[in-house]
C-alpha positions in Angstrom: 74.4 88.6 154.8 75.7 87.1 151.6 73.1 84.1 152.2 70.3 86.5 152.5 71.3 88.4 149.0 71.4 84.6 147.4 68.1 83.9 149.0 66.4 86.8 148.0 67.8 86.8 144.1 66.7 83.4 144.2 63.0 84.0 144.7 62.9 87.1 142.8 64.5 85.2 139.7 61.1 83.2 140.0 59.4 86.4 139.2 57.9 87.4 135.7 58.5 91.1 136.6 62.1 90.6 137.5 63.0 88.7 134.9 61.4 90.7 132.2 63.3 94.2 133.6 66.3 91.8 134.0 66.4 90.8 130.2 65.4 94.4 128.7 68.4 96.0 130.9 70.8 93.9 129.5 69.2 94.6 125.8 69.7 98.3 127.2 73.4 97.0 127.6 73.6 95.7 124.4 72.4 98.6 122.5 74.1 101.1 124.2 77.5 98.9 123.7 76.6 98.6 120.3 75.9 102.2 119.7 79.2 102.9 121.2 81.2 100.2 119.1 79.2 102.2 116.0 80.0 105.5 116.7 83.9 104.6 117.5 83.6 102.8 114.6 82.0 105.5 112.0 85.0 107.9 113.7 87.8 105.5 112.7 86.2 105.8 109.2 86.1 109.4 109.4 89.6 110.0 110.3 90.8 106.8 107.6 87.9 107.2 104.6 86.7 110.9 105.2 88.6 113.7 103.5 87.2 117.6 104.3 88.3 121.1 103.9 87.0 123.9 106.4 87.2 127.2 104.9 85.4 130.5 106.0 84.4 133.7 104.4 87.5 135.8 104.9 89.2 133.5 102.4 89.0 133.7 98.5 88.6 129.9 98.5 85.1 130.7 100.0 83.7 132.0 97.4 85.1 130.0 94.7 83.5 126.5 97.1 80.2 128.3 97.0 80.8 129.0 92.6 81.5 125.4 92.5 78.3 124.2 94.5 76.2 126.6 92.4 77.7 125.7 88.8 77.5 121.9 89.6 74.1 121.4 91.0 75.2 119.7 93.9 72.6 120.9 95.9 70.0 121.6 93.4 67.6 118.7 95.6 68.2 120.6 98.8 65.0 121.5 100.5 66.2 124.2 103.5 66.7 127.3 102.4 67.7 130.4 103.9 66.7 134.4 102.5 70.2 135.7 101.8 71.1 139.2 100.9 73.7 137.6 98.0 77.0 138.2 100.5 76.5 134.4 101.2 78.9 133.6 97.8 79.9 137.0 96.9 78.2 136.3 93.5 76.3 139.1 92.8 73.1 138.0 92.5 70.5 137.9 95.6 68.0 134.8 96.3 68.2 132.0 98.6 71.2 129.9 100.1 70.9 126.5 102.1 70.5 127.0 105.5 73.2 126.8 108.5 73.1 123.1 109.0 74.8 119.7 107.7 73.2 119.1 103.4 74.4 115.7 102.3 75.1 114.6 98.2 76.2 112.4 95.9 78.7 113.7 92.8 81.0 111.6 91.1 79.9 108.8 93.0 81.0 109.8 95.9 79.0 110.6 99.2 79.6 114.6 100.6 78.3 116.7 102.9 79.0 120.3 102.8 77.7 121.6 106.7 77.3 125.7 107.1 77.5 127.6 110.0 77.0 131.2 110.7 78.3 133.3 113.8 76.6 136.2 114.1 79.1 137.4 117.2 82.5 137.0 114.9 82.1 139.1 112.2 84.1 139.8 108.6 84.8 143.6 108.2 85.3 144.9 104.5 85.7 148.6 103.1 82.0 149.0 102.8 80.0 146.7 105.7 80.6 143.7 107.8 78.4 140.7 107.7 78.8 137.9 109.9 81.4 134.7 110.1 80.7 132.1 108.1 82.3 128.6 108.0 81.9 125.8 105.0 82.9 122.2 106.1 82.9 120.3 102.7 83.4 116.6 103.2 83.4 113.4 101.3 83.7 109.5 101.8 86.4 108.1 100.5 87.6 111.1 98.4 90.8 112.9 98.5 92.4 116.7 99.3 93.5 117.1 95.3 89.4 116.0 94.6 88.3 118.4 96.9 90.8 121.1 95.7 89.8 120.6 92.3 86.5 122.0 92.9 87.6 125.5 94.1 90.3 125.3 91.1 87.1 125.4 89.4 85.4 127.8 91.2 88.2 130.3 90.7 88.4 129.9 87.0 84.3 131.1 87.6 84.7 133.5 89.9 87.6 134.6 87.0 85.5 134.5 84.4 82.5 136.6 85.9 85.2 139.2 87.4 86.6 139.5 83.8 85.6 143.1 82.4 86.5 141.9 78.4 89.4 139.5 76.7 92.6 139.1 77.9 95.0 140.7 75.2 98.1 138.4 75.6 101.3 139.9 72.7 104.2 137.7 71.7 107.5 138.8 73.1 110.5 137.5 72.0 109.8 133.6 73.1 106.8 133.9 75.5 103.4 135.2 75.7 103.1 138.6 77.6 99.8 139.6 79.1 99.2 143.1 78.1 95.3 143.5 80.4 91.9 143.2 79.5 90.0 145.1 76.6 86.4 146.1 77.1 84.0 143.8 76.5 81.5 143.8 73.4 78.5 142.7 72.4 78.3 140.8 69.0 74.9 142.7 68.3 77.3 145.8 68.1 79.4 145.3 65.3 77.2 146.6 62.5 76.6 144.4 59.5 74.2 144.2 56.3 72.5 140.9 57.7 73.3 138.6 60.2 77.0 136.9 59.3 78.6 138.1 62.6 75.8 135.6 65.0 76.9 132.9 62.1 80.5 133.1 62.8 79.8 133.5 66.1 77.7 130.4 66.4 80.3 128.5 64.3 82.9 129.3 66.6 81.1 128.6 69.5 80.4 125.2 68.3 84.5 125.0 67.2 85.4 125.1 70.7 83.0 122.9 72.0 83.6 120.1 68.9 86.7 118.6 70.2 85.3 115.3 71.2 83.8 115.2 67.6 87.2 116.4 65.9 88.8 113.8 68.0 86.2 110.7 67.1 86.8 111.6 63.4 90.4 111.6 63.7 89.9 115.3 62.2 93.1 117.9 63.2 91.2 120.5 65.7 91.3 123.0 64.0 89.6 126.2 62.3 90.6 128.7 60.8 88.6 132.3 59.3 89.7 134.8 57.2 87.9 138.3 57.9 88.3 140.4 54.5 86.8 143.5 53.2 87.6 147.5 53.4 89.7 148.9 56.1 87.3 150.0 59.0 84.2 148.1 58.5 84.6 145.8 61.3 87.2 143.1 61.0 88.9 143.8 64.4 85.8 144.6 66.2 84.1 141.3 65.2 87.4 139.5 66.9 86.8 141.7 70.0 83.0 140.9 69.7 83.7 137.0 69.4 86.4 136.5 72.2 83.8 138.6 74.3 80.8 136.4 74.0 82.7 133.0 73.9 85.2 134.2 77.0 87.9 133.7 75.0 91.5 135.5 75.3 93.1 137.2 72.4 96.5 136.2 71.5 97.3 138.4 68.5 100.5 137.7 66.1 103.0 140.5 64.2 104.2 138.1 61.8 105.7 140.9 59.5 108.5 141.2 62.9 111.9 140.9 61.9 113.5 138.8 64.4 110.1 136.3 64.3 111.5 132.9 62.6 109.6 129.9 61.5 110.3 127.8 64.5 109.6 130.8 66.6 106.2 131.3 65.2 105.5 128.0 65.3 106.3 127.2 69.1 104.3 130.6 69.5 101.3 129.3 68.1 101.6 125.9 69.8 102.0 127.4 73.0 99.5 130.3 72.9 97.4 130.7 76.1 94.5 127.8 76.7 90.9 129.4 75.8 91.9 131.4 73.1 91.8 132.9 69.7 94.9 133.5 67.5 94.5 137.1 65.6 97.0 137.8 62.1 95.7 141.0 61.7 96.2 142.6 58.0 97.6 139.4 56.9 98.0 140.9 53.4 101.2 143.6 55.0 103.3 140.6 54.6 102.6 137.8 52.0 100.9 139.0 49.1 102.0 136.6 46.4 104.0 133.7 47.2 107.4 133.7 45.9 109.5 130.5 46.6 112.2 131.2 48.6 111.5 135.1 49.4 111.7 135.1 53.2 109.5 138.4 54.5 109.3 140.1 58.0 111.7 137.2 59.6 109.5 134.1 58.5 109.2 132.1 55.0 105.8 131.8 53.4 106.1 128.1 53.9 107.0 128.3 57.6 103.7 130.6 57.7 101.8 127.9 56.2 103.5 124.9 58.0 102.9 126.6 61.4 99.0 127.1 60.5 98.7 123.5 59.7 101.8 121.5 59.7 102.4 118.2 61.4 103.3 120.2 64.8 100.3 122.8 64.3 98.6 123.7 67.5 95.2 122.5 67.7 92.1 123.7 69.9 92.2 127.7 69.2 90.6 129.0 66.3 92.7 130.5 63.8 91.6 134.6 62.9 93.2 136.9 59.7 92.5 139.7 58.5 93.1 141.2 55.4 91.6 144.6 53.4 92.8 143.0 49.9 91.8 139.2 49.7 93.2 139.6 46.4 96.6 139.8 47.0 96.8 136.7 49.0 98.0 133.4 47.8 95.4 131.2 47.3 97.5 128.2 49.0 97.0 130.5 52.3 93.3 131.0 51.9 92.2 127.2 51.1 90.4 124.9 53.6 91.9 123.8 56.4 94.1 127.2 56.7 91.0 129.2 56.3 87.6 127.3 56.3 85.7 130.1 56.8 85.4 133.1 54.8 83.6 136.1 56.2 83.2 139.2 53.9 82.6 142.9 56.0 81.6 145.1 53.1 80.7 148.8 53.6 77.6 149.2 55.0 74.5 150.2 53.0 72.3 153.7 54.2 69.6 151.2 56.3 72.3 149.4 58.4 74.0 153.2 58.9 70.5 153.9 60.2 70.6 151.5 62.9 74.0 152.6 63.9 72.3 156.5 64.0 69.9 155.1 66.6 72.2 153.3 68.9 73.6 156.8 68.8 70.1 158.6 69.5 67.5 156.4 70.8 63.9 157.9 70.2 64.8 160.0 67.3 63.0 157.8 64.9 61.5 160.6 62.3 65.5 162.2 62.3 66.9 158.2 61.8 64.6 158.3 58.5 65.8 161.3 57.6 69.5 160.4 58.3 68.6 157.2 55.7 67.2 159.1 53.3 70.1 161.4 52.7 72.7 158.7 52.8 70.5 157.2 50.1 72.6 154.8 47.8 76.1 156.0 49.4 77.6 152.7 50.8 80.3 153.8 53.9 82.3 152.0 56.5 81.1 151.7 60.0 83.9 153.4 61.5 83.3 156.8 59.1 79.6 156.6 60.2 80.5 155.9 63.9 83.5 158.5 63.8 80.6 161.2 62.4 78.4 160.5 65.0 80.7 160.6 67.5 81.5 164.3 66.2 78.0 165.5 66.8 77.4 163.4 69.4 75.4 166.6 71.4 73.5 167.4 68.0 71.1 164.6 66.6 69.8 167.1 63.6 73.0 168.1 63.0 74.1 164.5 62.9 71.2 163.2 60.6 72.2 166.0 57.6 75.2 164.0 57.3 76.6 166.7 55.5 80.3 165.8 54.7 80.4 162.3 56.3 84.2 161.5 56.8 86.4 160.3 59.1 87.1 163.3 61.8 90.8 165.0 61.4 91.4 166.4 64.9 94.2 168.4 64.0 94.2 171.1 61.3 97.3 169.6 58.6 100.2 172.1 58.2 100.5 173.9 55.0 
C-alpha cells in the first residue's frame, strides 16, 4: 500500500499540473499563516499601543466627544455622511453627521479612529422622545486615557459655554470667590452710545485676552486695565455686562469700600479670581477720592489698592474694569497707564441716539421716532431716564414720543 502511494506521488511529481497546484497551495499556506501572524500581531499592538474610550448617548460625555469632533475639525475630510435630525450631538443645530461606520484621522500626530454605531432596537428615553442607542468608540495609536480625556474636558467647557444663558456673577466672600448665578446675556449693540466707543472697547478687550503670547514675547505684565466714567445711569455697568456677554467672560466684581477687606486680602482676591474673567470696581470714586498718605478707607490703604492693581504679585490675564461718576475726584496715580490704559467716557446721550433707543422700543413707528427727536431737541439725558420713560408707556407709543416730563419713574407716591 505504502509502495503504491510512493509510486504514484512519484510520477505525479513529474507532472506540470501537479507541481504548479503543489507550489500555489503552499503559497496559499504561506499567506494565510502570514495573515494570521499579522492579524495576532496588529491585536498585540492594539491591546499594548491602542488606547480607546467607548461611550454612548445616555452619557454627558457623549455629547461633549461629539463638541470636541465638531470644534476641532477632525473629521472635516470625512466623505460619508448621514441626514441627522441634530439629536446625534445634542448641539442644537440640524445638518449632517458621519455615518455608522469606522472614520479614521490624524490630530496631534497621532493616528485615531472614532467608529459609530446605531441600534435602532435599544433605544434612549428622555422627557420629550426617544431616539435610538448610539455608541462612539474613539481610538488612537499610541495615545493615552488623560489624551483622550482631555478632549471631552474640552467638549464640556463647549457644551458649558453654549448652555450658558449670560456671565457668571462670582462675589468675594470673606477669602473665596462665591458664585452668585448667571445674569442675562446682552448684546453690545444694546448699550446705547453717541457713536461707536462700546464695539472699540469691545474689540480691544477681545484682542486683550487673546494677546497673551504677545504680552509674554515682549516681557510686557498681562495686563489691562479701563476706567468707565461719566454720569450715573448712562451705561457704565451695562457695557461690563455687554462685554463679559460677547467675549464669554465671567464677572468677578469687587466692594473694596468693605470693612473687613485688607490689602493682602484684596490682593490674593484678585490673584485668585476665577479663570476667564473680568474684574468689576464699580463706583470706584465711593472710596478713594484724593489720596491721603496713610488714610486707610473701607479696610484697605490707597497704596495696597494700587499695589494689588499692579504690584510685583498683581494677577495677570483678566482685564481690570472701574467705574466712576466723578473722574475728578480720583487720584491721578490711580488713573495712569498701566492701572487704567483705557479711558472710556459714557456721556448723556444726545436727542438722535434717544431716538434709536425709542425704536428698539417701537419698531415701525418711524414718523412718531421723529417726532420723539424733535421734541427732545437739544436736551441731552441718560439712557436709563429715556429707557425707564419708555418702559412707563411701554403700551402707548404717542404717548411715549410727547416725552412730556421725561424722568426717572417713582413707583411709589413719597409721604408728606
Amino acid at each position: 500500500m505504502i509502495a503504491t502511494l510512493q509510486s504514484w506521488i512519484a510520477n505525479a511529481s513529474q507532472s506540470d499540473v501537479f507541481a504548479g497546484g503543489l507550489a500555489l497551495g503552499s503559497l496559499g499556506l504561506a499567506m494565510a499563516a502570514a495573515g494570521a501572524a499579522g492579524r495576532a500581531a496588529i491585536r498585540l499592538m492594539g491591546r499594548r499601543f491602542w488606547t480607546q474610550i467607548t461611550l454612548d448617548n445616555r452619557s454627558p460625555a457623549y455629547r461633549h466627544l461629539s463638541l470636541w469632533l465638531e470644534a476641532s475639525g477632525a473629521l472635516a475630510h470625512v466623505r460619508q455622511l448621514r441626514l441627522t435630525d441634530a439629536h446625534w450631538d445634542e448641539t442644537g443645530g440640524g445638518g449632517y453627521a458621519p455615518a455608522p461606520g469606522k472614520h479614521w484621522f490624524w490630530h496631534e500626530g497621532h493616528l485615531c479612529r472614532l467608529q459609530r454605531s446605531i441600534s435602532d432596537k435599544a433605544g434612549v428615553i428622555n422627557a420629550s422622545s426617544q431616539r435610538p442607542m448610539e455608541v462612539l468608540e474613539i481610538g488612537a495609536l499610541f495615545g493615552t486615557v488623560s489624551m483622550l480625556s482631555g478632549w471631552i474636558s474640552e467638549g464640556r467647557r463647549l457644551a458649558e459655554l453654549r448652555d450658558r444663558k449670560g456671565p457668571v456673577l462670582h462675589c468675594l466672600r470673606g477669602d473665596y470667590w462665591e458664585e452668585i448665578g448667571e445674569v442675562p446675556r446682552r448684546a453690545i449693540d444694546s448699550v446705547v452710545t453717541e457713536d461707536d466707543r462700546a464695539i472699540r472697547v469691545l474689540e480691544d478687550m477681545g484682542w486683550f485676552y487673546r494677546a497673551a503670547d504677545w504680552y509674554g514675547q515682549r516681557g510686557v505684565p498681562w495686563r489691562r486695565g479701563y476706567l468707565f466714567h461719566g454720569p450715573p445711569g448712562t451705561g457704565k455697568s451695562s457695557l461690563i455686562r455687554a462685554l463679559a456677554s460677547e467675549l464669554e467672560l465671567d464677572i468677578a466684581t469687587l466692594d473694596i469700600g468693605r470693612a473687613s477687606l485688607t490689602d493682602d486680602a484684596l490682593r490674593e482676591a484678585m490673584m485668585s479670581a476665577p479663570k476667564r474673567c473680568l474684574i468689576a470696581i464699580e463706583d470706584v470714586d465711593a472710596v478713594f477720592s484724593q489720596r491721603e498718605a496713610g488714610d486707610p478707607r473701607g479696610g484697605i490703604s490707597f497704596s495696597g489698592l494700587l499695589n494689588a492693581i499692579d504690584g510685583v504679585g498683581a494677577q495677570e490675564g483678566r482685564a481690570l474694569v472701574m467705574t466712576t461718576n466723578h473722574i475728578e475726584r480720583l487720584d491721578p496715580a490711580l488713573i495712569r497707564p498701566g492701572r487704567a490704559d483705557v479711558h472710556v467716557e459714557l456721556p448723556r446721550i444726545s436727542a438722535l441716539a434717544a431716538r434709536r433707543l425709542y425704536e428698539r422700543f417701537f419698531p415701525g413707528e418711524m414718523s412718531l421716532a421723529e417726532s420723539f427727536e424733535r421734541t427732545l431737541g437739544a436736551a441731552r439725558l441718560s439712557p436709563a431716564a429715556v429707557q425707564g420713560w419708555l418702559l412707563a408707556n411701554r403700551d402707548d407709543p404717542a404717548l411715549a414720543a410727547r416725552a412730556e416730563g421725561l424722568q426717572p419713574v417713582c413707583m411709589v407716591t413719597p409721604r408728606g
